[in-house]
C-alpha positions in Angstrom: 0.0 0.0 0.0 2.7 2.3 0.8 4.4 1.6 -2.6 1.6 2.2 -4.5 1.2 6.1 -2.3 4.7 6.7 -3.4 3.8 5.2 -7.9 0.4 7.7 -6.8 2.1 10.8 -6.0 4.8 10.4 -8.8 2.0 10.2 -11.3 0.9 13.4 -10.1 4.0 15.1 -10.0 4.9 13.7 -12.9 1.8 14.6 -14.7 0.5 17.0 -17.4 0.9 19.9 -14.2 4.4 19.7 -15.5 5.6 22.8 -17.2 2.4 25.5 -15.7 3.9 27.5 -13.8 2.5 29.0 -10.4 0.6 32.0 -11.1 -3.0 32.8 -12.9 -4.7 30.7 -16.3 -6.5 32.9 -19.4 -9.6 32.6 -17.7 -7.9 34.5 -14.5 -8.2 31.3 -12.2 -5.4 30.2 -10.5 -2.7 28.0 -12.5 -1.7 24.3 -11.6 1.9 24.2 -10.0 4.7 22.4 -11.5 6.6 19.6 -10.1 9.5 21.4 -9.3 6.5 24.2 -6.7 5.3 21.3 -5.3 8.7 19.4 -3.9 10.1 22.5 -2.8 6.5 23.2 -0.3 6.0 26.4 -2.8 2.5 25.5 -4.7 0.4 27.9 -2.9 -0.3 30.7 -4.0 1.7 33.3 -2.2 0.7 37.2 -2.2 -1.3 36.6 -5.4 -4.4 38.9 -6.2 -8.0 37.6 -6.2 -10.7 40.1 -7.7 -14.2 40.2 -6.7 -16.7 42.9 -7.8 -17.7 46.4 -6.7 -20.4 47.2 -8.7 -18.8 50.2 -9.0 -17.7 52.9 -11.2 -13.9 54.4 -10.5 -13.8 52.8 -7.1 -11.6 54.9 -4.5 -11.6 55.0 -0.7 -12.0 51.9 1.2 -12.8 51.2 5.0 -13.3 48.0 7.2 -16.1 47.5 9.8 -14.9 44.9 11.2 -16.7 42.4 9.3 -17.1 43.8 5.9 -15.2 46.4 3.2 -16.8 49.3 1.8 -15.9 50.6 -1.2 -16.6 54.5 -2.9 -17.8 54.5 -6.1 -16.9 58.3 -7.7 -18.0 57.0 -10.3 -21.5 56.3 -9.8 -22.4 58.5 -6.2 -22.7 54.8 -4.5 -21.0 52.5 -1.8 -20.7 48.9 -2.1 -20.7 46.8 0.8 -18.3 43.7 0.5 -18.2 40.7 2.8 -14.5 40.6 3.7 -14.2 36.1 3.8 -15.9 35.7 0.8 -15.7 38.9 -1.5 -19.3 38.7 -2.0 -21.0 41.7 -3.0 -23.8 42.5 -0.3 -25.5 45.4 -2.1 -24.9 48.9 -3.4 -25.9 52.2 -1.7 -26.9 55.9 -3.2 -24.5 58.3 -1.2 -23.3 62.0 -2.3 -22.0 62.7 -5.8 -18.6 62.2 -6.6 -17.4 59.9 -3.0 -13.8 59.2 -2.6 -12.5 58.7 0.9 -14.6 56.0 3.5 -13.5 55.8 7.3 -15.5 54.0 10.1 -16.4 55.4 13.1 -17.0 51.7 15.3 -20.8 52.2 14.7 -21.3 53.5 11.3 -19.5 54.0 7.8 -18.4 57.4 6.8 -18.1 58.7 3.0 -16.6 62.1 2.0 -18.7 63.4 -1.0 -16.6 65.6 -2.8 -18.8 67.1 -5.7 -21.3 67.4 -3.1 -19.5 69.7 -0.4 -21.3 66.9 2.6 -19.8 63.6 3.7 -22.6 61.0 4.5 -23.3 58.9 7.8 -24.4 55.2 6.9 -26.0 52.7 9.1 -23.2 49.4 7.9 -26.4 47.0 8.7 -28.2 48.3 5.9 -26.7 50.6 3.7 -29.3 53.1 4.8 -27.9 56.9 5.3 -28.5 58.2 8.4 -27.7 62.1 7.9 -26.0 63.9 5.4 -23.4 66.9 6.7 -22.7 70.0 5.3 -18.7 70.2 5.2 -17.3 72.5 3.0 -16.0 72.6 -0.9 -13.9 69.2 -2.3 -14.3 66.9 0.7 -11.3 64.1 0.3 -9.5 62.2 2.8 -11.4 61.0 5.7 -10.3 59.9 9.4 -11.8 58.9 12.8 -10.0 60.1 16.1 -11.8 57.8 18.7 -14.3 60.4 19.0 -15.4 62.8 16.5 -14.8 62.1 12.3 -12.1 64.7 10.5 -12.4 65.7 6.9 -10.0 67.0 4.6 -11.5 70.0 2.4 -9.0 70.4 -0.7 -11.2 72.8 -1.8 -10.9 75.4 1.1 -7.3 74.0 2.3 -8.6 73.2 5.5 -9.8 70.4 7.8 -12.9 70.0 10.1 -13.5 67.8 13.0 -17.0 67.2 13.5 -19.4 65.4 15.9 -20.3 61.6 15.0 -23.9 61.7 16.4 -24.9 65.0 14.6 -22.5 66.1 12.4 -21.8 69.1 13.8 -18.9 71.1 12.9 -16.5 71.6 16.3 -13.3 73.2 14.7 -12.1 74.3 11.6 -8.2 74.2 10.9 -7.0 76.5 8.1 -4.0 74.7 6.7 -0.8 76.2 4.1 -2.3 74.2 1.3 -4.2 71.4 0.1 -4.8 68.4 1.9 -5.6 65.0 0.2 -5.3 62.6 2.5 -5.7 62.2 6.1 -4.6 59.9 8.9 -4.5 59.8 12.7 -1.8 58.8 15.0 -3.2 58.4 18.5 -2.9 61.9 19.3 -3.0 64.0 16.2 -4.2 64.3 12.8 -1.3 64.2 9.9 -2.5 65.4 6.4 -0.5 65.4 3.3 -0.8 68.6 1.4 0.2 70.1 -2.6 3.4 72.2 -1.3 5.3 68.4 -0.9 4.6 68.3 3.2 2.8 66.7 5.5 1.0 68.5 8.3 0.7 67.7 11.6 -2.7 69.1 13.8 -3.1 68.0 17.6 -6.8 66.8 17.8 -7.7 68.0 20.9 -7.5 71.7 20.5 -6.8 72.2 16.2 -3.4 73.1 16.5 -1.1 73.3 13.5 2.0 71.5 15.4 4.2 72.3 12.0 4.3 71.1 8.1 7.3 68.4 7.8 8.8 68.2 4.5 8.3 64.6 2.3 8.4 63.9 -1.2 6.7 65.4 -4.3 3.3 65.5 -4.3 2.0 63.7 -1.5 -1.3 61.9 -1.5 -1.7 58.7 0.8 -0.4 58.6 4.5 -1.1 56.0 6.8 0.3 55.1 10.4 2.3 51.6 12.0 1.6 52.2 15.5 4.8 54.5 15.5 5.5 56.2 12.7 3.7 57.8 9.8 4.7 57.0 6.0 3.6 58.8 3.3 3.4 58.3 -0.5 5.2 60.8 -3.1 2.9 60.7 -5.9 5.7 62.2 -8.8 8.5 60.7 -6.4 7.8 57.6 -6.9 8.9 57.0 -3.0 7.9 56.6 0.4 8.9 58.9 3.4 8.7 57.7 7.1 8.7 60.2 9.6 8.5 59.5 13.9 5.5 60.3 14.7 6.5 61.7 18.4 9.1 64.3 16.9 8.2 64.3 13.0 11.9 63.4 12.2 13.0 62.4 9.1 13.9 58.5 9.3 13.6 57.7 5.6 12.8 57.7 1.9 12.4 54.4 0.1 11.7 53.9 -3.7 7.9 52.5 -4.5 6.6 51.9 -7.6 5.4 54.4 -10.2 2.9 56.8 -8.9 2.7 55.6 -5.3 -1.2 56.7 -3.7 -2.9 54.4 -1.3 -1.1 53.1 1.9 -1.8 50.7 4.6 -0.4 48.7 7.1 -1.0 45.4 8.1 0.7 44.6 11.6 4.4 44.4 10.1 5.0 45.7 6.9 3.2 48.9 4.8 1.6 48.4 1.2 2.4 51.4 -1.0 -0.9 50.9 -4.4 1.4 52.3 -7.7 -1.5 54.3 -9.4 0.5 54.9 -12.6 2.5 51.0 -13.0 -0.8 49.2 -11.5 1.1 47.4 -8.9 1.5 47.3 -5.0 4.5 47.2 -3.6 5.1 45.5 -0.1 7.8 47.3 2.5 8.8 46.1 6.0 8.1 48.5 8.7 10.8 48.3 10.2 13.2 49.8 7.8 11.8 50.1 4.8 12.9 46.8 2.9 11.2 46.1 -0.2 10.2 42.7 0.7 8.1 42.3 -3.4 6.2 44.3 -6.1 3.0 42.7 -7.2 0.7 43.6 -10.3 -3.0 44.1 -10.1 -5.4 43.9 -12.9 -5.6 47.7 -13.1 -4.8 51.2 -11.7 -5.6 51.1 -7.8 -7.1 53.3 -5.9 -6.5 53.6 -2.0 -5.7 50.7 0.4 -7.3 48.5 3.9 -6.4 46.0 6.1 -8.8 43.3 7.2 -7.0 41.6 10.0 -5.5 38.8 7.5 -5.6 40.6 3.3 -5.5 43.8 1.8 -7.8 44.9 0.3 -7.1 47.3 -2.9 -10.3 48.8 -5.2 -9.5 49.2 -8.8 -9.8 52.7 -10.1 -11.8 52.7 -13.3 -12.7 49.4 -12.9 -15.5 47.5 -11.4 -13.5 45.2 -9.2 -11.2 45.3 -5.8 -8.7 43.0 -5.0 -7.9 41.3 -2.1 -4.2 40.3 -1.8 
């Protein structure tokens, strides 16, 4: 019996698998290993990109609720909600015109409108809005601070903080420029603006704590439990910067047109807008540990507790890697 396991498995290795390499077929399933994948314990597989559908136009910002991922379509003034084990597709919701940046708030999903000047409150049970918000012009990047929700307005180079259960506006923060997009650190809001800096605003009173030079136009920004990294658009880098003192600890190379960011525990994924790739760095010191295509341009990043997820810009599909 044991014989015939061992004439069993050489068959198989042996078989017409022979000669397909790892990776994805015509039809965009996954490929049969070769022999060679399989002796050496490598036929999984590894940091490969499965797509799953939006039903979305140009989908852009991306949050997790703890269960499920919701995606902005700008395309088509909608939200899809995604179930984050399965990539199914749990339904599609009417929000402002134009959304791009999502955040969640531990009760309910967030969505900055931008052609509509309001960011939108949604129940995540249903899809249902719950309130609508006046912000100001060009609503982008979005971010929660344990209590209140902050917007960046690139359209009045400012940010708001306002009140989760009503929307209030509690403080406006004029800023030097632009923001795009916005992340928080435990203690204060860090926004990447147009004149190649990142600025730092202390949540508890609005203060502008000072704009930190980074790259060439900066867009995504994200934080790793110490320090905050942000993507150089026309760089084509990545800048780390302490979060406690804003120093400079370093600039590593990304792919071409670095936007979304996120990290996952251990390492930071930099989404290459122009090359259609993500690019995976260690935390630690900035190691480019792979560069991996996508089936399109992406648009910003998340973290589920176990993928990343990345939506597809101008496509109809997000991939979860």
């Amino acid at each position: 019996m044991r014989n015939n396991k061992f004439v069993l498995l050489a068959a198989i290795l042996l078989s017409p698998i022979v000669g397909v390499t790892l990776g994805v077929n015509a039809s965009g399933q996954a490929a049969a290993p070769n022999a060679n994948s399989v002796a050496i314990l490598r036929w999984y597989p590894a940091n490969t990109a499965t797509s799953f559908s939006t039903g979305l136009k140009q989908a852009l910002g991306i949050a997790f609720d703890g269960e499920n991922m919701w995606v902005a379509g700008y395309g088509n003034n909608s939200i899809s909600k995604i179930r984050a084990n399965d990539g199914m597709l749990l339904g599609t919701f009417p929000v402002g015109k134009a959304p791009i940046g999502v955040a969640f708030d531990g009760g309910n999903i967030w969505v900055t409108n931008s052609n509509s000047k309001t960011v939108s409150k949604v129940r995540p049970s249903d899809g249902s809005v719950l309130g609508t918000f006046t912000v100001g012009t060009t609503p982008t990047g979005i971010a929660f601070d344990g209590s209140n929700i902050w917007v960046a307005l690139y359209g009045q180079d400012s940010l708001v903080k306002i009140k989760v259960s009503d929307g209030t506006t509690l403080t406006t923060v004029k800023l030097s420029a632009q923001p795009n997009q916005i992340a928080f650190d435990g203690a204060n809001i860090w926004a990447t603006l147009q004149t190649n800096v990142v600025a730092k605003v202390r949540v508890s009173d609005g203060t502008i704590i000072g704009d930190f030079a980074v790259g060439t136009n900066p867009q995504g920004v994200a934080f790793d439990g110490s320090n905050i990294w942000v993507s150089n658009t026309t760089s084509g880098t990545v800048t780390k910067l302490r979060a406690s003192d804003s120093k400079l600890l370093g600039t590593f190379t990304a792919g071409t047109g670095p936007d979304g960011l996120v990290f996952d525990g251990a390492n930071i994924w930099v989404a290459n807008f122009d090359s259609a790739t993500v690019t995976k760095l260690r935390a630690s010191d900035g190691k480019n540990l792979g560069t991996f295509n996508l089936s399109g341009q992406p648009g910003l990043a998340a973290f589920d507790g176990a993928n990343v997820w990345i939506p597809i810009n101008g496509g109809t599909t997000i991939s979860k890697m």
